[in-house]
ZATI-322266 format. One record per residue (C-alpha): x, y, z; residue in three letters. Coordinates in steps of 0.02 Angstrom, whole numbers, padded with zeros to 5 digits, always signed. Layout:
residues N
XYZala ...
This chain:
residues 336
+03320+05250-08568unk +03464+05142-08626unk +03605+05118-08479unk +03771+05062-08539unk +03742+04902-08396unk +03599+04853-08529unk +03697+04846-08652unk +03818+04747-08574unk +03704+04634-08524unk +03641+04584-08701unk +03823+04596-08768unk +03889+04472-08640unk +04045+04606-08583unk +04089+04728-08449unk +04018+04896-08428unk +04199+04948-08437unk +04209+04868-08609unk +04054+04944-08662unk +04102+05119-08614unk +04281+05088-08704unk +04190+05049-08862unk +04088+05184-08848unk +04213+05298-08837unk +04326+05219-08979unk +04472+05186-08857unk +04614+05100-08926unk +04656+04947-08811unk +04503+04844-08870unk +04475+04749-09015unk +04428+04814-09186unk +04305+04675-09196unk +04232+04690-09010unk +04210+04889-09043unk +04119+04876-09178unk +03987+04744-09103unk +03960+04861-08952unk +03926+05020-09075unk +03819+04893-09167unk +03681+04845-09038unk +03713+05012-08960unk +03640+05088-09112unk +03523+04940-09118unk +03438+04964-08954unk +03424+05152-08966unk +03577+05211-08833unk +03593+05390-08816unk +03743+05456-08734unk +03743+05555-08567unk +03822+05723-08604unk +03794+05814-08478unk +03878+05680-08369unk +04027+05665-08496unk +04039+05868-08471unk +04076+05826-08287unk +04208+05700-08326unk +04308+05825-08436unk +04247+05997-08381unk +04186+06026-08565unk +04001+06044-08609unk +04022+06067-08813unk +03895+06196-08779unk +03913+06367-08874unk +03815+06502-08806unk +03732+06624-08946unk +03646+06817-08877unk +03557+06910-09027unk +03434+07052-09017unk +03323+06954-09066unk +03268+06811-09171unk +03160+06921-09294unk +03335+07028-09327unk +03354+07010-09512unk +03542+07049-09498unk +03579+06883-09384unk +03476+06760-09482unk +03613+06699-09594unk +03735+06733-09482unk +03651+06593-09355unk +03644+06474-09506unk +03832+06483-09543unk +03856+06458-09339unk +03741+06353-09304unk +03825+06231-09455unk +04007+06268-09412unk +03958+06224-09226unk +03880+06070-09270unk +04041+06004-09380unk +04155+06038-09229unk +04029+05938-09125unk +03954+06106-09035unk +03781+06127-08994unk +03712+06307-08975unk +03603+06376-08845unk +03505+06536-08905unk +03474+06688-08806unk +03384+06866-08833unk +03450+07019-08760unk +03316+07111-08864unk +03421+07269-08855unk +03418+07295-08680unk +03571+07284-08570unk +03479+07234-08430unk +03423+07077-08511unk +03591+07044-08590unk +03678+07041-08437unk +03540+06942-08368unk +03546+06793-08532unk +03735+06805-08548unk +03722+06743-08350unk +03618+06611-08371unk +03728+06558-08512unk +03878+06556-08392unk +03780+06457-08274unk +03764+06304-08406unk +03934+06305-08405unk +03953+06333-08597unk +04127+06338-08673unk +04116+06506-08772unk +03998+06633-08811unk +03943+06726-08947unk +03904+06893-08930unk +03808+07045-09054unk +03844+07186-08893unk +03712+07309-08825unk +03783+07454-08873unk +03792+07597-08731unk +03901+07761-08703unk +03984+07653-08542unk +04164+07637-08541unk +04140+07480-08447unk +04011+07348-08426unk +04021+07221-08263unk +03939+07071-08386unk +04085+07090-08495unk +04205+07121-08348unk +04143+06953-08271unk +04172+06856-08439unk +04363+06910-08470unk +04389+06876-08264unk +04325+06691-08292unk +04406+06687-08449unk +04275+06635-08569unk +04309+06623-08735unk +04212+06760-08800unk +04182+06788-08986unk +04094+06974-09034unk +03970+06991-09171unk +03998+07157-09228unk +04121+07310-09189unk +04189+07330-09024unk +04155+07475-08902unk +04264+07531-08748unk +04161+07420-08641unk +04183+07267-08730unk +04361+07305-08820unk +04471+07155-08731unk +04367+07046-08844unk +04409+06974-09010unk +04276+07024-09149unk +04235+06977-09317unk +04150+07152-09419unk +04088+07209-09572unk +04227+07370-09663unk +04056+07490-09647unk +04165+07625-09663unk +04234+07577-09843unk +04057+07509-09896unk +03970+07681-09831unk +04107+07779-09918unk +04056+07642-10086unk +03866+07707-10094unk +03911+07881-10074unk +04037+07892-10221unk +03891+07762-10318unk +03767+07893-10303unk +03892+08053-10343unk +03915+07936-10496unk +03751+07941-10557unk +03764+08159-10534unk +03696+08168-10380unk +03775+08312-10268unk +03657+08362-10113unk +03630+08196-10034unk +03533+08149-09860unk +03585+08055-09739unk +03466+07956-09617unk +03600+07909-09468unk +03589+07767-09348unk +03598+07770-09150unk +03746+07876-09112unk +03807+07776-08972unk +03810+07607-09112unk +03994+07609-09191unk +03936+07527-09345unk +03807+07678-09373unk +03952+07799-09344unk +04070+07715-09452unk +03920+07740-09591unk +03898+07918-09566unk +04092+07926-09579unk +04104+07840-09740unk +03964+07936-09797unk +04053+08117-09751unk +04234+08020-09834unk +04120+07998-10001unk +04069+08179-10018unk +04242+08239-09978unk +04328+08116-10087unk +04229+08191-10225unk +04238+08372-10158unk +04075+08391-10106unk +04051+08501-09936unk +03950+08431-09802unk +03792+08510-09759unk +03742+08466-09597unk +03555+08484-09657unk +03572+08357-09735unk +03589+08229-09606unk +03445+08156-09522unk +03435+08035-09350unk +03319+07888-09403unk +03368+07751-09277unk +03377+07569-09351unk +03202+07540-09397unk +03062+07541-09537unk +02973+07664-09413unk +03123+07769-09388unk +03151+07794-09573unk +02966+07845-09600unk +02969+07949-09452unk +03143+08024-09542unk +03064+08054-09720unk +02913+08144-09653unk +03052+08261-09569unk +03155+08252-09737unk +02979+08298-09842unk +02940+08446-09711unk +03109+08523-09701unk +03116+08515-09911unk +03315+08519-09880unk +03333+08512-10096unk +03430+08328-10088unk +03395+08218-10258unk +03461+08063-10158unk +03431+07986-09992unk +03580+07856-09911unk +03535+07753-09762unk +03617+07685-09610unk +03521+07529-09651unk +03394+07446-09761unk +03248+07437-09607unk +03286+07643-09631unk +03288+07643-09822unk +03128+07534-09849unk +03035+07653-09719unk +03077+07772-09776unk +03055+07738-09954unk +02895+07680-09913unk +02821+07854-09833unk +02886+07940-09987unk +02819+07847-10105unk +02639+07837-10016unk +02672+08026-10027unk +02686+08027-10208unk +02865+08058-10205unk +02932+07946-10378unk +03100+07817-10335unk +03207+07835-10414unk +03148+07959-10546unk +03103+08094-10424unk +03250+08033-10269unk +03358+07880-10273unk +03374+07812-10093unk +03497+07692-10064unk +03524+07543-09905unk +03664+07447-09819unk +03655+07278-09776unk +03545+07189-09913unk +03430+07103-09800unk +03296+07015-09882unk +03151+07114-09903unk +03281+07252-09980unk +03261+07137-10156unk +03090+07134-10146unk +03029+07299-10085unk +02917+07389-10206unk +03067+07478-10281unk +03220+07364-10286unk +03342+07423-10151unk +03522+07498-10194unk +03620+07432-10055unk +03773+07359-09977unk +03780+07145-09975unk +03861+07103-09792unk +03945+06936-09804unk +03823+06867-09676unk +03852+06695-09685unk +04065+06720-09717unk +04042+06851-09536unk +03973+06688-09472unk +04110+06555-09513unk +04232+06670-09452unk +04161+06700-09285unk +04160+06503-09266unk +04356+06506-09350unk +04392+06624-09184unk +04313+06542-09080unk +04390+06378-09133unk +04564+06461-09092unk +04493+06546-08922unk +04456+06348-08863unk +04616+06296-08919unk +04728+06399-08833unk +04751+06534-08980unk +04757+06715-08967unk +04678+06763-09119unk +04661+06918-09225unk +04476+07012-09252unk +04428+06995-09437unk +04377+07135-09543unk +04284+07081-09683unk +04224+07213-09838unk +04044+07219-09918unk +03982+07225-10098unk +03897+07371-10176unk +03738+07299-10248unk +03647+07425-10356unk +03462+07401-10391unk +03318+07514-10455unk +03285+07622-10300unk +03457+07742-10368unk +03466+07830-10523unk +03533+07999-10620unk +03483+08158-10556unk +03316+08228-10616unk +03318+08322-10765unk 
């Protein structure tokens, strides 16, 4: 490896001077700087950061804790930060609390350990009022930056969100639009604000239009393509007389979709079934997915904006963000 006393040596100057140039400091010459950055380039010098994290107590690390790396919701979300990071001169370490608080609490600690300078967070979601993790974080004062809504346990924290409630609301009124009037709903975790902000905007939609709920109508699916298969089977047994299925999320949807149409079940000309959060399989599914488009990469940029404030002293405001209806061939008019 290249020490800075090599350099030196083939420059013919201090290690002092070297280091100056290095670091662009004003009280050497124009011309000597820009020899030193020369043959430092030249002979392949690498800076220490780690050591220059010592000098100033600053790491430019950014610590990043998804459920996981196959989540389609976080995939553009990590582009956006991983790109805003590296324009501020961040780098981002990646951890996996694969929907498990136990692990979370476990990755955000090794993450505090590095020292990094702010975290990134997409919570575990549990019926807790508190959570010692998140205690610990706010004690040290770590800039802390949520990915998603907040809960009671993690509410000191500044957040950057989808409007689900608005965009839920959206796909109801969409499919009362197209005549439908005894609609399904296949609900998230109940303990996950985001689902119940969904089922909310779902029950705003049929009251909006002066529809009355029917609690039949509502199914728990979870957040996966197995849930939502497991859900339609239930739906197809309990024949509840819907024309139109809506979603907590797409992984629901497309399983959903999926078992009915392996069942024989026609989409959209026998039930329109309808998404939220356009990931992207929901495009390309065998019947084009009705959904709602998250701003994925814009959630992203503004989690890094916050952040950017946190490390600067800033109190911030959480950001609220709406979604875009994007209708596709999975919803249609009620059957004649």
């Amino acid at each position: 490896m290249v020490r800075l006393k090599d350099i030196a040596a083939v420059a013919g100057v201090s290690v002092m001077t070297v280091s100056k140039a290095l670091r662009d400091k004003p009280d050497l010459s124009s011309a000597t700087k820009s020899r030193v950055q020369a043959l430092a380039q030249q002979m392949g010098y690498v800076p220490d950061a780690s050591a220059s994290g010592l000098r100033n107590r600053k790491t430019r690390l950014l610590g990043l804790v998804i459920p996981a790396p196959t989540d389609p919701v976080y995939s553009r979300v990590l582009l956006a930060l991983e790109s805003q990071a590296y324009e501020r001169g961040f780098d981002l370490l990646l951890a996996h609390s694969l929907g498990k608080t136990d692990r979370e609490d476990s990755v955000i600690r090794r993450l505090m350990s590095r020292r990094v300078d702010g975290v990134f967070i997409a919570p575990v979601y549990r019926m807790a009022s508190s959570a010692p993790i998140y205690d610990d974080l706010l004690k040290q004062g770590i800039p802390t930056v949520l990915l998603g809504h907040r809960a009671p346990f993690c509410s000191q924290f500044v957040n950057v969100e989808t409007d689900d409630l608005a965009a839920s609301s959206a796909v109801t009124q969409h499919l009362v639009s197209l005549g439908h009037r005894r609609i399904a709903f296949l609900a998230g975790p109940t303990h996950s604000p985001w689902a119940q902000e969904r089922i909310e905007g779902y029950r705003r939609g049929l009251r909006d239009a002066g529809i009355p709920l029917d609690d039949r109508l509502i199914f728990h699916a979870g957040s996966t393509v197995e849930e939502g298969a497991a859900a339609a089977m239930q739906f197809i047994q309990e024949n509840p007389g819907a024309t139109a299925i809506q979603a907590a999320n797409d992984l629901v949807a497309i399983g959903a979709a999926d078992a009915l149409l392996n069942q024989g079940v026609r989409i959209p000309q026998d039930l329109s079934v309808a998404g939220f959060g356009n990931v992207l399989v929901s495009e390309f599914f065998r019947v084009p997915l009705t959904t709602v488009r998250q701003p994925k990469l814009r959630l992203g940029s503004v989690a890094m904006e916050l952040m950017q404030k946190l490390l600067d002293g800033e109190h911030p405001e959480s950001a609220r963000l709406p979604a875009e209806l994007t209708p596709r061939a999975s919803t249609g008019p009620v059957p004649a």
